[in-house]
C-alpha positions as CSV (number, residue, x, y, z in Angstrom):
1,X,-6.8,0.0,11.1
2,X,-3.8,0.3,13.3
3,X,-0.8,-1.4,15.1
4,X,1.1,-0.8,18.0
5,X,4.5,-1.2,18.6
6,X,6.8,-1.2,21.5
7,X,9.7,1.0,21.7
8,X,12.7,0.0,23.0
9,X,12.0,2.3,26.3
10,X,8.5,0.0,27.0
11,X,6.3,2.5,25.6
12,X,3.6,1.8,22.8
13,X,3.5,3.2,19.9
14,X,0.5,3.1,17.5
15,X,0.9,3.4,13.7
16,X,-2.4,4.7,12.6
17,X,-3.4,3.9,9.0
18,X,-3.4,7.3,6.8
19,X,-6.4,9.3,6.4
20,X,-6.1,10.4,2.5
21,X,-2.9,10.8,0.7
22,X,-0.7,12.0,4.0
23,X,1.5,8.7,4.3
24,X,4.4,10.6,5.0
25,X,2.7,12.7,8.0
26,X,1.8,9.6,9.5
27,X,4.8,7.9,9.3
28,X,6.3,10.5,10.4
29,X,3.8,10.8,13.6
30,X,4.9,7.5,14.4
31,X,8.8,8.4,14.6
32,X,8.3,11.6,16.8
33,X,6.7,9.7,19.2
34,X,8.5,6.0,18.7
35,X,12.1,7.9,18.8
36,X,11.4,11.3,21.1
37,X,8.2,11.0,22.5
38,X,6.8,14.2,21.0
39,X,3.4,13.0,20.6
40,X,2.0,15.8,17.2
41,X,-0.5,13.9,15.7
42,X,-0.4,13.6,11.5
43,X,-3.6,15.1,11.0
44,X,-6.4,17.1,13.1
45,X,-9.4,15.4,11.6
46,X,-11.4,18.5,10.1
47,X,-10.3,20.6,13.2
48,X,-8.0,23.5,11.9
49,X,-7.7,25.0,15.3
50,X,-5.7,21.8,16.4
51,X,-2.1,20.9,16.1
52,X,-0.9,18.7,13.6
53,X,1.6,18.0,11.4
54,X,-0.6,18.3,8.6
55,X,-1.7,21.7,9.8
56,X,2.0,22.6,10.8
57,X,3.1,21.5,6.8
58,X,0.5,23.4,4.9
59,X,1.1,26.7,7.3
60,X,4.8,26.8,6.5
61,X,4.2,25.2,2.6
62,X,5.4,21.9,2.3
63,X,2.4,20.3,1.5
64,X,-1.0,21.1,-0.5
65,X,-3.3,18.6,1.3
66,X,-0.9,16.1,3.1
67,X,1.2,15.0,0.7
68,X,5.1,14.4,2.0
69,X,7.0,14.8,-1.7
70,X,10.3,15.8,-0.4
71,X,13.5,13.5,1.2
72,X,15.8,16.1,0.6
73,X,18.4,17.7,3.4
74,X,15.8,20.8,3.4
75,X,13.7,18.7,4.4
76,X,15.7,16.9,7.0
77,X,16.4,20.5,8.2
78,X,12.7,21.6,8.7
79,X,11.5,18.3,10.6
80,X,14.6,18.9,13.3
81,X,12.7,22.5,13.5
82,X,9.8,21.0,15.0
83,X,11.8,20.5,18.3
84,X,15.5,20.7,17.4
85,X,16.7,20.1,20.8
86,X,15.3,16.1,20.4
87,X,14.9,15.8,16.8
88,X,17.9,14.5,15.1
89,X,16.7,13.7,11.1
90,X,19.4,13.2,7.9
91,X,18.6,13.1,4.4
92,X,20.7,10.4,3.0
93,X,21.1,7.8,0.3
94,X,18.6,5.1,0.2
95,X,21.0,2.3,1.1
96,X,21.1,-1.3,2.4
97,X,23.9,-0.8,4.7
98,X,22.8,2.6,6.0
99,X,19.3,0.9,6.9
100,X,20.5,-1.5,8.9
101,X,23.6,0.7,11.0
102,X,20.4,3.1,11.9
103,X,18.3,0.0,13.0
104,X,21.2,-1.6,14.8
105,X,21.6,1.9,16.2
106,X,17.9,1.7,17.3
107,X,17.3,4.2,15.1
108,X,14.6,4.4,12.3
109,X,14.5,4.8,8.4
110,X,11.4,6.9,6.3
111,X,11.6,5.4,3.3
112,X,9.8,6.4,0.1
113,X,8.8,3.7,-2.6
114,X,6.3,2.3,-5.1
115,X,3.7,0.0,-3.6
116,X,1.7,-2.1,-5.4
117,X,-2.2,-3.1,-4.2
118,X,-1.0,-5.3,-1.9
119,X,1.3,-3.4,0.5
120,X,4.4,-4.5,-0.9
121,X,7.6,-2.6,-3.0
122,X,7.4,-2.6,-6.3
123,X,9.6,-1.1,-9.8
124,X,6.2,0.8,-11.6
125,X,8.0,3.8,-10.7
126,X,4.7,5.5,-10.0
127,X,2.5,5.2,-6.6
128,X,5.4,7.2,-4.3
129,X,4.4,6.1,-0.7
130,X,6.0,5.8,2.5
131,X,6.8,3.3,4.8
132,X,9.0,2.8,8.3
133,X,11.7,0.6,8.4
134,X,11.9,-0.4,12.6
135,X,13.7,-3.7,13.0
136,X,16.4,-6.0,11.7
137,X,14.9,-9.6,10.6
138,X,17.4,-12.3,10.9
139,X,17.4,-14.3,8.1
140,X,20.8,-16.5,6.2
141,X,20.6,-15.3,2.9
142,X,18.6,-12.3,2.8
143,X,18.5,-8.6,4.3
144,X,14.3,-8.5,6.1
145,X,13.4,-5.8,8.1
146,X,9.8,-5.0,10.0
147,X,8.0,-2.1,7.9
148,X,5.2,-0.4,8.8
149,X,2.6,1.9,6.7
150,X,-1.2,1.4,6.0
151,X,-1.5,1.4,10.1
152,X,-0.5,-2.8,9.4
153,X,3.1,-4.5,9.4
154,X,5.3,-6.0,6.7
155,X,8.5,-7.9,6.2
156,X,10.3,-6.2,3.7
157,X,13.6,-7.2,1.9
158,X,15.5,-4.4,1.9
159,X,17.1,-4.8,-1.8
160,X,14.2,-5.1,-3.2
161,X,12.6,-1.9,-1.0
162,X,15.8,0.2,-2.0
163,X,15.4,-0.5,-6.3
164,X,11.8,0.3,-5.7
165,X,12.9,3.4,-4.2
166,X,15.3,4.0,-6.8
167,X,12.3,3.5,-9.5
168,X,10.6,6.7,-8.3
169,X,9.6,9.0,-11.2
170,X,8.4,12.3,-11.9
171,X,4.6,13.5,-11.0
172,X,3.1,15.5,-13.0
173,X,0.0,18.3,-11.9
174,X,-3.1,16.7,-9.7
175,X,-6.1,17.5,-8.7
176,X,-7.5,16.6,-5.4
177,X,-11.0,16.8,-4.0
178,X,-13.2,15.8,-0.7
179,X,-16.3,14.2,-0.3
180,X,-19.1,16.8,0.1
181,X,-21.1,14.5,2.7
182,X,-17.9,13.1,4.8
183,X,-16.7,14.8,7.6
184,X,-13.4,12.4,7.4
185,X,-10.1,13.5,6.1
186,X,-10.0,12.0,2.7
187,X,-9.5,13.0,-0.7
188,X,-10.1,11.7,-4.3
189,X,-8.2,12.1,-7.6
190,X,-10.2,14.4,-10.0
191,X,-9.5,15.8,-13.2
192,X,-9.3,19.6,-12.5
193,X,-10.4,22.1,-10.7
194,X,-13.2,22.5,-11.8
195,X,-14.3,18.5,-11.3
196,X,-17.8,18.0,-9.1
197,X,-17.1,14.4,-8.8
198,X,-14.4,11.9,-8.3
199,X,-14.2,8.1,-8.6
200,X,-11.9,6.4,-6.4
201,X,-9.9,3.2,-6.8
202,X,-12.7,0.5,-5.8
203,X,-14.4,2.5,-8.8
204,X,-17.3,4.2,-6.6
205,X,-18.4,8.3,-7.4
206,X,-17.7,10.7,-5.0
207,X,-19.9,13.8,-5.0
208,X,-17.0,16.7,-4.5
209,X,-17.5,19.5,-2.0
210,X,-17.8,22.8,-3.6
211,X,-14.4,24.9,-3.1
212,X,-12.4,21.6,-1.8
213,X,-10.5,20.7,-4.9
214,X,-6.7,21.5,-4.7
215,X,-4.0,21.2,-7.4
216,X,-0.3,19.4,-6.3
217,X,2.2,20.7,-8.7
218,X,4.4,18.5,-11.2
219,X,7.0,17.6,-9.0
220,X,10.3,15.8,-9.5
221,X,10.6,12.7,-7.9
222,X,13.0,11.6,-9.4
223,X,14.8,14.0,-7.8
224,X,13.2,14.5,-3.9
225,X,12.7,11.2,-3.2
226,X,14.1,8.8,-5.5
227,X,16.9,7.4,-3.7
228,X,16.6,8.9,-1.1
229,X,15.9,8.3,2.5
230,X,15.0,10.0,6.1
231,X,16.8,8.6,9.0
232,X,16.0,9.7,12.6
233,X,18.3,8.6,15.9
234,X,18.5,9.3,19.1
């Protein structure tokens, strides 16, 4: 599933839905190309010798297998590496009114949260995801904004996206494996590294390839992303 979505220069942009747990990467995709037109694609589908940002990430370690656990200024910092003469990316508080002066701006907000099943924010704490905030939603009494993640759009209220930010929490150690028979990017939640199987959230068993399973480290959330936000202009 996808979407695409004009930029305010005419081009179109697709949002591609993520490909295992790189939500960041692809969200990130999207903004190089909506904002700068660097076209890097999140992830190289199996092909190592291609250039991704998934590839790019685990070379200079910050991630394990796609994960995006980090909001911080570093972070800010290392994206503007990828091409620091276009890339302009802050690390700042996850606020209402910085949201909308970057979309007024024509700018665009990364902003982590806790999704539920359906798409939307919620307060679990747990689930840390990423979405893009693109566009201002006039509305009387409320602050709406297009969002996009899960290649789909959303209308998101942007108080209730920035507590679910704020309700991040800690991560502790993970196990990750792939499906020994698919050739597609995708991983499953084991319990070690030593797990041959995986079942995955629709409750069906996933045979493991031998060798694939990786461990993400605890990592403080609370900290790195919770409220927090990534905010890219031109």
């Amino acid at each position: 599933m996808s979407i695409t979505v004009t930029n305010p220069e005419g081009r179109n942009v697709e949002f591609k839905d993520q490909r295992g747990p790189t939500c960041g990467l692809y969200a990130l995709s999207f903004v190089l190309e909506y904002l700068y037109d660097i076209k890097i694609p999140a992830t190289a589908d199996g092909d190592k010798t291609k250039e991704s940002l998934r590839n790019k990430f685990k070379k200079n370690g910050k991630t394990v297998i796609g994960e995006l656990y980090d909001a911080t200024p570093s972070m800010a910092d290392y994206i503007k590496g990828l091409e620091s003469t276009k890339i302009k990316c802050q690390s700042v508080a996850c606020d209402v009114t910085a949201i909308i002066e970057t979309l007024n701006g024509r700018g665009l907000c990364m902003v982590p949260f806790c999704v539920d099943a359906s798409g939307k924010p919620d307060n679990s704490g747990i689930r840390a995801h990423w979405c893009v905030v693109q566009k201002n939603v006039v509305h009387t009494s409320r602050k709406l904004a297009d969002t996009y993640h899960w290649g789909a759009k959303f209308l998101f209220d942007l108080d209730v996206l920035r507590t679910s930010n704020n309700a991040i929490q800690d991560v502790p150690e993970s196990w990750w494996g792939k499906d020994k028979d698919s050739t597609a990017l995708e991983y499953y939640s084991c319990d070690s590294e030593q797990s041959t199987t995986a079942v995955d959230s629709l409750g069906a068993t996933h045979q493991l390839k031998p060798g694939s399973v990786k461990k993400i480290p605890a990592t403080a959330l609370s900290q790195k992303l919770a409220g927090k936000m990534l905010v890219f202009t031109k």
